[in-house]
C-alpha positions as CSV (number, residue, x, y, z in Angstrom):
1,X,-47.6,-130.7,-60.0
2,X,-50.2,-130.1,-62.6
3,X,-52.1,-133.0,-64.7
4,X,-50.5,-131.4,-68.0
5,X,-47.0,-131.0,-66.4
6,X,-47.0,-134.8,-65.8
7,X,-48.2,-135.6,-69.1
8,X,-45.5,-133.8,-70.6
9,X,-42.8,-135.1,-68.6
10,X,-44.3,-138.9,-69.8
11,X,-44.2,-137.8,-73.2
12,X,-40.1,-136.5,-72.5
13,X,-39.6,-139.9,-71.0
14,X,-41.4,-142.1,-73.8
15,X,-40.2,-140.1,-77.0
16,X,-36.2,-140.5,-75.3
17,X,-36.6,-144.1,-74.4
18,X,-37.9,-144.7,-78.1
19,X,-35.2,-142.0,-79.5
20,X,-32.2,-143.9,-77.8
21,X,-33.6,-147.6,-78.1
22,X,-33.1,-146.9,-81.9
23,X,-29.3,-145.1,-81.9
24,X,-28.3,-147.9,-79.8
25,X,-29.6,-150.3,-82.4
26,X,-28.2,-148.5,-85.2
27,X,-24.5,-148.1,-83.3
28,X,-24.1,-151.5,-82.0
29,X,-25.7,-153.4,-85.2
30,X,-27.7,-156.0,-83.2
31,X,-31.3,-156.5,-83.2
32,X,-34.0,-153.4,-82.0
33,X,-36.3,-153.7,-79.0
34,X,-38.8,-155.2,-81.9
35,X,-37.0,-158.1,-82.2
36,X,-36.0,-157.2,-86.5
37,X,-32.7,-157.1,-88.0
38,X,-31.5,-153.5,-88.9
39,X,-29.6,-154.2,-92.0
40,X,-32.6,-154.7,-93.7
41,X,-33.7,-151.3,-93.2
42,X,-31.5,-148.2,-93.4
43,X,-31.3,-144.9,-91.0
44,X,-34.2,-143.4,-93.1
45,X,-36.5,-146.1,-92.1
46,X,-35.4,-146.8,-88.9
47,X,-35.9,-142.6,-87.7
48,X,-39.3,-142.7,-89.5
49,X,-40.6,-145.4,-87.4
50,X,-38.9,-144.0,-84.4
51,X,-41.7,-141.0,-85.3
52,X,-44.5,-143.2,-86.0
53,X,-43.6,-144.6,-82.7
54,X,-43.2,-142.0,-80.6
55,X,-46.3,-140.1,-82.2
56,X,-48.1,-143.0,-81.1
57,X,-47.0,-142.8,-77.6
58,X,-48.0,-139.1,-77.7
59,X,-51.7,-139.5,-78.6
60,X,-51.7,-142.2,-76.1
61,X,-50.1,-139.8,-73.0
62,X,-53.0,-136.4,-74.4
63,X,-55.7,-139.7,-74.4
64,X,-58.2,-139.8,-71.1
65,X,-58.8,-143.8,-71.4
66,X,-55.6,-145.2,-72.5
67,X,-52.8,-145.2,-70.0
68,X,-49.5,-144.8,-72.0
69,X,-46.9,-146.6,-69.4
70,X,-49.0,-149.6,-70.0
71,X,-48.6,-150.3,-73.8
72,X,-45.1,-150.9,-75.5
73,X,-45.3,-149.5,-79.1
74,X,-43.0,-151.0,-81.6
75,X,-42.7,-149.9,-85.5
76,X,-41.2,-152.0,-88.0
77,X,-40.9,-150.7,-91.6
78,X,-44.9,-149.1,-90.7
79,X,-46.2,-151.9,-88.9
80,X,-47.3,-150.9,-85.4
81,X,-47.0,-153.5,-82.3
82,X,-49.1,-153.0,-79.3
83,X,-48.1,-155.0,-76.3
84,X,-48.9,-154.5,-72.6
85,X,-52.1,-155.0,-70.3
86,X,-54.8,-152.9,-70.5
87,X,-58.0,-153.1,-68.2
88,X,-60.7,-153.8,-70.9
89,X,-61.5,-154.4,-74.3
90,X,-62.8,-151.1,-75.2
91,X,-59.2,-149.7,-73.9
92,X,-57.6,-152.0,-76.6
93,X,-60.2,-151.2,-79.0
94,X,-58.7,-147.4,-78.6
95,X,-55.5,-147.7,-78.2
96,X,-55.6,-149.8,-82.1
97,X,-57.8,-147.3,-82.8
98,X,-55.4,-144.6,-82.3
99,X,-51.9,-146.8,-83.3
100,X,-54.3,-146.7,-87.2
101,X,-55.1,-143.5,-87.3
102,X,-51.7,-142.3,-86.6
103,X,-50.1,-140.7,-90.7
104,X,-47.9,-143.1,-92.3
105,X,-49.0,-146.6,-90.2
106,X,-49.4,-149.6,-92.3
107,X,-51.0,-152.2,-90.0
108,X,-50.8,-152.3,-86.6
109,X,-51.0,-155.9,-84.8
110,X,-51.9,-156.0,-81.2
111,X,-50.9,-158.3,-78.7
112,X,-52.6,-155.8,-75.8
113,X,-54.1,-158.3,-72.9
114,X,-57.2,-157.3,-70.8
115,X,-56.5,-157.8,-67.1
116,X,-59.8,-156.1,-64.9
């Protein structure tokens, strides 16, 4: 299988994963993978930082030095969580670099750990 085939089939897995992490959320009533309360936010919110996230994800998977299945992206209300292990700082350096450049991202905090 091709490089590009992969890639996509990453991006398919990431952009569900974030897609049904938020409708389960939003059906049962609890708390989101992020650790927030959804009835602070309504369904409008809540799908546009399902796109903020899973854009994210996708410039990470098309990126040559950050490695997507190592950094859990969370959005809350525009604020972007990084969190995962990444093998130096100038990895986390891009990655942040990318979560802030992504349209409509307010702040992005990251909790990304360097581990040679």
């Amino acid at each position: 299988m091709d490089r590009g085939n992969s890639l996509l089939q990453v991006l398919v897995m990431l952009v569900s994963g974030v897609l049904l992490a938020a409708c389960a959320a939003l059906i049962v009533g609890g708390e989101p993978s992020g650790g927030h309360d959804t009835a602070s936010r309504g369904g409008a919110q809540t799908s546009h930082d399902a796109a903020i996230t899973s854009s994210i994800n996708s410039r990470f998977v098309h990126d040559s030095e950050v490695d997507a299945l190592a950094i859990r992206v969370t959005t809350w209300q525009g604020v972007v969580t990084l969190q995962g292990s990444v093998r130096s700082q100038a990895v986390a350096a891009r990655a942040v670099d990318l979560a802030r450049s992504t349209p409509n991202v307010r702040r992005v905090v990251s909790r990304l750990t360097v581990t040679p």
